[in-house]
N, C-alpha and C positions, 0 to 999 in steps of 0.2 A: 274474147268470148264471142264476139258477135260474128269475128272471123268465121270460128268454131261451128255455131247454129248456120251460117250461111252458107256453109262448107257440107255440114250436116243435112240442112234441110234439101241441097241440090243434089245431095247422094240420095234421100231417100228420095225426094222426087226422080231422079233416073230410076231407082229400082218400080216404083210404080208404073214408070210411063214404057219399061221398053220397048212396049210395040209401038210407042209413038213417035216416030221419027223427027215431026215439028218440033214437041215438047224435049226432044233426045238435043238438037243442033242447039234451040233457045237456053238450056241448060248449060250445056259447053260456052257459049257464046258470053254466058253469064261471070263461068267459072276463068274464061281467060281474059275478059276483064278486069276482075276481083286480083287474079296475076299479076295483070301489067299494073295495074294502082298499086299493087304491094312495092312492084319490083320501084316503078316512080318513087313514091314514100322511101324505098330505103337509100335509094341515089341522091334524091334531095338532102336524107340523113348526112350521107359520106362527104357531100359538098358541105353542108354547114361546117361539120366536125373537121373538112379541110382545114376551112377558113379560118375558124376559132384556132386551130394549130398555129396559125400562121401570123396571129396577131391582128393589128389595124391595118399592116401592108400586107398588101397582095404578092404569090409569088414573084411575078411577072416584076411589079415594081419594086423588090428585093433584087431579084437581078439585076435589072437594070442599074442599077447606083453601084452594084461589084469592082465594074472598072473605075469607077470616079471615087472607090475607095480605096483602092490597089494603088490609081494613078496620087490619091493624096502621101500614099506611104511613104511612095517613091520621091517625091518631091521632099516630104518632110528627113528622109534620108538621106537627101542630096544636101541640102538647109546646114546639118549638123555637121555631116561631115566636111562641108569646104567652106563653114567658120571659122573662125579667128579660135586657135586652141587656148580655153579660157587657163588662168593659173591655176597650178595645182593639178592638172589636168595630161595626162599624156596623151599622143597620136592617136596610139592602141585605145585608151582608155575611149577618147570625142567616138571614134570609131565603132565601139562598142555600143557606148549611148545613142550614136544613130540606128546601129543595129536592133537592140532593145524599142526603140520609137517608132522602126519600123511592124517588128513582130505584132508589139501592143496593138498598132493600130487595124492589124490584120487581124489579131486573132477576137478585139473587141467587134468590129463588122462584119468577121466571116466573108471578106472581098474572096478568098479562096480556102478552100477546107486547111482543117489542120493540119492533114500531114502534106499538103501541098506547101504552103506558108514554110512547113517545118526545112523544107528540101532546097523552099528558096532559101531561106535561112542559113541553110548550111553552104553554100553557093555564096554568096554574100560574103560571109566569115571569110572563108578563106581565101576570097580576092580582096578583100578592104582587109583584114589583118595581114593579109599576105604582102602586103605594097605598105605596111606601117614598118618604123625601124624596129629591130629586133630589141628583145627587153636584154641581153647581155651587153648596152652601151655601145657597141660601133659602130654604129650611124648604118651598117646597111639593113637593107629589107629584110625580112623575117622569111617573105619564099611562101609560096602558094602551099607548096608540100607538108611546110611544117603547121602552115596557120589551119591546113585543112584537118590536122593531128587535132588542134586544140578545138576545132567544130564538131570532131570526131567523137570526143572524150569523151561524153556522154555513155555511148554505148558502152563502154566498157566500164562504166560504173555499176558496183553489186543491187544499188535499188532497183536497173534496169532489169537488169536479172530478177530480183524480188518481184518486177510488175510482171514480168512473164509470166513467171512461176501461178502466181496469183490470178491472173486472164486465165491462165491453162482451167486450174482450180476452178473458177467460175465454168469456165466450158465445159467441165465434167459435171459441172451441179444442171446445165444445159440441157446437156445429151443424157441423163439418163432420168432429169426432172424428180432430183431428189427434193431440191429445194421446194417447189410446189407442193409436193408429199410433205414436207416438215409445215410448211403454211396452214394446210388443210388442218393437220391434226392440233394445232394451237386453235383453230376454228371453231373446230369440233369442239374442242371445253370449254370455248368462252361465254357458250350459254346461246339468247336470244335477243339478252334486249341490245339493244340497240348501245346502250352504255358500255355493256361488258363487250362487244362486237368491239367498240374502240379501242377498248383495253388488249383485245386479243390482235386489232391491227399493229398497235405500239408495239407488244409481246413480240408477234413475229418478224419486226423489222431489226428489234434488238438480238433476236437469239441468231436469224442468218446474218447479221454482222461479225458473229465468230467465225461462221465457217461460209458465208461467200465475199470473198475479196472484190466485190464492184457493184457499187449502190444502181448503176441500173439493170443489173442484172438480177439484186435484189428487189428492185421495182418490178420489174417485170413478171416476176412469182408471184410478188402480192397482189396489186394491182388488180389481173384478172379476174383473182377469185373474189375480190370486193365486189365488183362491178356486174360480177355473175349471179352473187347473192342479190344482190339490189333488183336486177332485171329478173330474176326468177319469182318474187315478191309481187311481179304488175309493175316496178316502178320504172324510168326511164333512168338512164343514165344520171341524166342533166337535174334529178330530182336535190333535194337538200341533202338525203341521206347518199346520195353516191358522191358529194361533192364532201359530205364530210368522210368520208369512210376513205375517197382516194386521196383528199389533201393530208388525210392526217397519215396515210402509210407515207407519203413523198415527205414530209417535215418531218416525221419520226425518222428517215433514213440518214438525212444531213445530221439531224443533231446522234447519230451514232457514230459518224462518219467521225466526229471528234472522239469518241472514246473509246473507238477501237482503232491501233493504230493500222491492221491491214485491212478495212473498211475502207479503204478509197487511196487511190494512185496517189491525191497532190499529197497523204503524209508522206507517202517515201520519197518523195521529192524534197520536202521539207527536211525529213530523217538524211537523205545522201547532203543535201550542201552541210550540214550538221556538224557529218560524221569527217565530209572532203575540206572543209573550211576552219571548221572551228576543234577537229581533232578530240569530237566528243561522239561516244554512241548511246543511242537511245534503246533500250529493248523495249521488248514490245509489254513485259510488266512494267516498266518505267512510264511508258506512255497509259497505259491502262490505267496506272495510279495514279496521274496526273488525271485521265481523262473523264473517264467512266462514272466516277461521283458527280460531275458537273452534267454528265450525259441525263445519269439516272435523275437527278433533279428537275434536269429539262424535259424529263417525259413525263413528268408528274404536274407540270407548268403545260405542258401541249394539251395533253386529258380536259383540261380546266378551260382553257382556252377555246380548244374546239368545241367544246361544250357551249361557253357563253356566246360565240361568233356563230356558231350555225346551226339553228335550230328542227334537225330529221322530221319528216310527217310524219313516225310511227315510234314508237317508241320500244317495241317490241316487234321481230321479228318469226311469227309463228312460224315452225318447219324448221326455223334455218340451222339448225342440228340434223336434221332427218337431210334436207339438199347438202350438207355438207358431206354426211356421208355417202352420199350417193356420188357423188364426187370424187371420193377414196374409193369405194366399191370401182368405179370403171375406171380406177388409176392398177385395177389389182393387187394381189399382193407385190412386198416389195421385191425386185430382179435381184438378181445374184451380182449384179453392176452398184445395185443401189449399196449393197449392203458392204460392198468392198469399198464404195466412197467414203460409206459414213464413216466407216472402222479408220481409212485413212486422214478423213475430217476430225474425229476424236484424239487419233496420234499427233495432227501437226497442232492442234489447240492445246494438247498438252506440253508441247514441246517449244510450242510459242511463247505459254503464259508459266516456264517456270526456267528461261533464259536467264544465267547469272545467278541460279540460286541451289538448281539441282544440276545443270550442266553449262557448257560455254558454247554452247552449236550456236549461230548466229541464225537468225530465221531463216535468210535468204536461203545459206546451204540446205536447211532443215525443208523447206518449200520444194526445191527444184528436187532434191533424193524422193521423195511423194510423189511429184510429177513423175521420175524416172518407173517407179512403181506401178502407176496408175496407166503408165505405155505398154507395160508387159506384157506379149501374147497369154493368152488365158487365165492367167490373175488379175491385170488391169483393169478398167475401164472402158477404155476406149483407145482408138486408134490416131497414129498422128493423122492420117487424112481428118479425122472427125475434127483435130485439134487444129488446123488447118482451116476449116472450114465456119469454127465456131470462134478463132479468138482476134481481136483487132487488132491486125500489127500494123495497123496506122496510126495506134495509139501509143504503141512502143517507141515508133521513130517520134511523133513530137514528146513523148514523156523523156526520149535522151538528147533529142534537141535542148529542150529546153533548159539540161541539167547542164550540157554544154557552154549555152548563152549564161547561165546563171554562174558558172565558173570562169569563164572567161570577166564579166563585172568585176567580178572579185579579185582575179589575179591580174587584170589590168589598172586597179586601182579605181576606174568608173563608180562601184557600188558606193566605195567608200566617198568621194566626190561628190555622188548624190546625196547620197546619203547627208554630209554635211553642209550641204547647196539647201535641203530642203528643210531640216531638222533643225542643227546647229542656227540657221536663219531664221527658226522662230522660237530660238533661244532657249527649246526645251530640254537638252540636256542634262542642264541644272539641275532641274526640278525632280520633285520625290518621282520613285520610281511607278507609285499607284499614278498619280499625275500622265506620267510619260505615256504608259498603257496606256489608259481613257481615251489622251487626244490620237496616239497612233491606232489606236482600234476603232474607235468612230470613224478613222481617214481610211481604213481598211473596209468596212463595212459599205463606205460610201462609195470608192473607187468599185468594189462587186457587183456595182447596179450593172458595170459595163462590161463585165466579164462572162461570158457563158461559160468558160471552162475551168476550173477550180486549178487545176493540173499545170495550164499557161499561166494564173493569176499568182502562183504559187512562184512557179518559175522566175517572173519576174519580179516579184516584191522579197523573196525570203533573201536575197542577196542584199539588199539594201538593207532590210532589217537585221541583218548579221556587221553588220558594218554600223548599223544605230548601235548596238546591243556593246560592240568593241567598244564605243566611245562613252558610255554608259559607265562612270564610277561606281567603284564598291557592287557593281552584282553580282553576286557566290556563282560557280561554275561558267565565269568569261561571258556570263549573257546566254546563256544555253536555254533558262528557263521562258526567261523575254522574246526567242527565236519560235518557242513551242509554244505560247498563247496566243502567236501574233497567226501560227498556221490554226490554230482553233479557230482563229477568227477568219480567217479564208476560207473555214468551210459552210463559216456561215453560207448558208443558201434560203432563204428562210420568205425575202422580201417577192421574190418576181417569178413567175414558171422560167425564165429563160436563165434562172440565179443557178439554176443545177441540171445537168442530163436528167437525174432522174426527175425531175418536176416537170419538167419538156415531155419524158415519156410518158406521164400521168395524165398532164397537158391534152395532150393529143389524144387522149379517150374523149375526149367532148364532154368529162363528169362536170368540170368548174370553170367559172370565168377568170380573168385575172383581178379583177373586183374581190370576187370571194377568197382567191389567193391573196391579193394583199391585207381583205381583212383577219387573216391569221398571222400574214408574215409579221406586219406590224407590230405588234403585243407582242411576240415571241423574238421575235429579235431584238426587243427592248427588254424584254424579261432576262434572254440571252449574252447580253453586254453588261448588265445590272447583273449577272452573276459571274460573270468574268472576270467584275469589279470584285467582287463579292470575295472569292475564291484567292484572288492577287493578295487580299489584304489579309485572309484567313489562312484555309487551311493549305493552300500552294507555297506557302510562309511554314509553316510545318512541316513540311517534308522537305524542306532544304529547295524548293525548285526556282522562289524566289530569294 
């Protein structure tokens, strides 16, 4: 406001003074001032909001430690693989476990991006499998050719295809900014105060978990328009209401990411070794019914929570029905793009959520024939350059990287080795199977502090956990359901910004510290685990999953 009158009163003063050339320059001289302090103030802004991106270290001194983390990998892969091969233990198998110790240790530092890691990866494999003896017993080598087959595998796994399909699907909610339009208009009813504003953030992060396949792309939707409402109000970013309004879209997206199963890459990661290992398929109402009750509960626990942990200076937001429309008003009516997305977002939802009951289309197929649709000159959407342009295929290669490493554990015997190296040695097998869960979910929870990517964390534990799950007496469905609560609990994201992309992208608006984020993660993740218990011992026992 004060901008406003100072801005105000130098215009009227120019209109009074034209003929006064002194009074004409001292005015301008005032006004480009007034300028440069703005433009300072918002450079200063962009440098704080860096920094708070970027944590306690500095870029500079993140890079720097890269090689000294790259060079640890390398060492620690050198370590394992020209040990002594412990019993029990094949070539292929120590080989793998070097290779898994090296990934881990890249992909928990970020020494080189993921699909960089992913490429060494793949490189790796096929020269240390390739120089181990082959698994048909005749003592020769297995051959660079064939071991690069088994590095390979991944890609030609259907989940791969599924996350395509699914990136695409996001990139069409991108390019024509339906998704945004859907956010707005949950906005729009959720009223004013400040309560029901939260209720309407929950709202919209559950209802684009139907129809966008990738929680930061469903960040990114919400997000803005939170932070646009708060700053439209006087308030700053950094206020209590923008830091509750964006923590609870970024928490509300994780605990969805569990109950819908095409909400986030690592389920299908989880769903392919599932389907490749254990010769069982998951649809996606299978995973719903499993998921979606324990979801719904946990957004009713988040509501409560963000409420007692962060208390808004307003309690009511006057206008922000009238700014929200104003909002929609210059999104215009909806494009003729929009309206052939939804129609095809409504077909794959229905065709997702009635797999195995009204037909046998498997999602995957079901996803990629949509895509093919949504390509078509003049009925489509969009173009492949668009599709090109907007989706991660650096995401692709480490999500069938990964599926790769995590099959190779398992058919070299490695998973199962660790698996009993680590488990079997603290004698829990035995024990009831609510038991087992608790201490393997706590060890899941707490390994997460070191993972930024849900996708690699997956990668590497669901193999092991499928190899717990075979040794596991008396569990109905070979351990199937034990495989699916242990990736619930890899989605936890709950505790740290760096626990999920989308919390990194929330992050990086400058709304919240990592203070104020752990004072929600905490309670919610324990609320989260305490219904995990809940659920094992109830109703996950009723429907056959335990």
């Amino acid at each position: 406001m004060a901008d406003a009158r100072s801005g105000a009163d130098a215009a009227g003063g120019s209109r009074g003074d034209r003929g006064n050339p002194s009074r004409l320059r001292t005015a301008a001289r005032r006004r480009a001032k007034a300028g440069q302090e703005a433009r300072s103030e918002e450079r200063a802004t962009a440098e704080l909001r860096s920094e708070k991106s970027l944590g306690p270290h500095s870029r500079k001194a993140h890079l720097s430690m890269r090689p000294v983390w790259l060079g640890l990998a390398i060492i620690v892969l050198a370590v394992v693989v020209l040990m002594p091969t412990p019993d029990g233990l094949s070539v292929s198998g120590q080989r793998a476990l070097g290779i898994l110790a090296f990934a881990v240790i890249l992909w928990v530092t970020e020494a080189v991006s993921y699909p960089v890691s992913s490429v060494m990866i793949i490189g790796i494999m096929a020269l240390l499998l390739g120089a181990s003896p082959a698994p048909d017993g005749s003592g020769e080598a297995l051959g660079t050719s064939d071991a690069l087959g088994y590095a390979l595998a991944g890609f030609g796994s259907s989940a791969v295809a599924l996350v395509a399909a699914a990136l695409a699907l996001a990139a069409g909610m991108q390019a024509t900014g339906l998704h945004k339009r859907i956010a707005l208009v949950v906005m729009k009813y959720a009223g004013e105060k400040t309560s029901r504003i939260l209720i309407g953030a929950i709202i919209i992060s559950i209802v684009l978990a139907f129809f966008v396949p990738s929680a930061t792309a469903r960040a990114g939707a919400v997000v803005p328009i939170l932070i646009g409402m708060v700053a439209a109000f006087g308030l700053p970013t950094e206020s209590r209401l923008g830091a509750l309004m964006v923590i609870t879209a970024a928490q509300s997206i994780s605990i969805w990411n569990i109950g819908v199963q095409t909400a986030a890459a690592q389920n299908l990661v989880a769903v392919g070794f599932i389907q490749e290992s254990m010769g069982a398929t998951i649809s996606w109402p299978q995973w719903f019914a499993a998921g979606a009750p324990w979801a719904a509960v946990m957004s009713v626990v988040l509501y409560f929570v963000m409420r007692a942990t962060i208390k808004p200076e307003v309690d009511r937001l006057e206008g922000g029905r009238e700014i929200v429309q104003k909002s929609l008003t210059e999104l215009g009516p909806m494009t003729g793009a929009e309206k052939r997305l939804a129609a095809v977002a409504v077909i794959l939802l229905a065709f997702w959520s009635t797999q195995g009951s009204m037909h046998d289309i498997d999602a995957t197929t079901v996803t990629l024939c949509a895509i093919g649709v949504m390509l078509l000159p003049r009925i489509g959407v969009y173009s492949w350059k668009t599709v090109e342009e907007l989706v991660s295929w650096g995401t692709l290669v480490v999500f069938a990287v990964g599926i790769s490493l995590g099959s190779v554990l398992l058919e070299t015997g490695a998973a199962a080795w660790l698996s009993a190296a680590v488990f079997d040695g603290l004698g829990i097998t035995g024990l009831p199977v609510l038991a087992i869960i608790a201490i393997v979910g706590a060890f899941t929870i707490l390994i997460h502090l070191g993972f930024a990517s849900a996708t690699s964390m997956s990668s590497a534990l669901i193999p092991v956990f499928i190899a717990l799950a075979v040794s596991i007496p008396d569990l109905p469905g070979e351990g199937v359901g034990f495989v699916l609560i242990m990736q619930f609990l890899i989605c936890f994201g709950f505790l740290l910004p760096i626990s999920a992309p989308q919390n990194m992208l929330a992050y990086g608006t400058g709304a919240f510290t990592t203070q104020q984020f752990l004072r929600t993660g905490i309670p919610l993740t324990i609320a989260g685990y305490l219904l995990i218990l809940l659920f094992s011992a109830t109703y996950w026992q009723w429907i056959g999953l335990l």
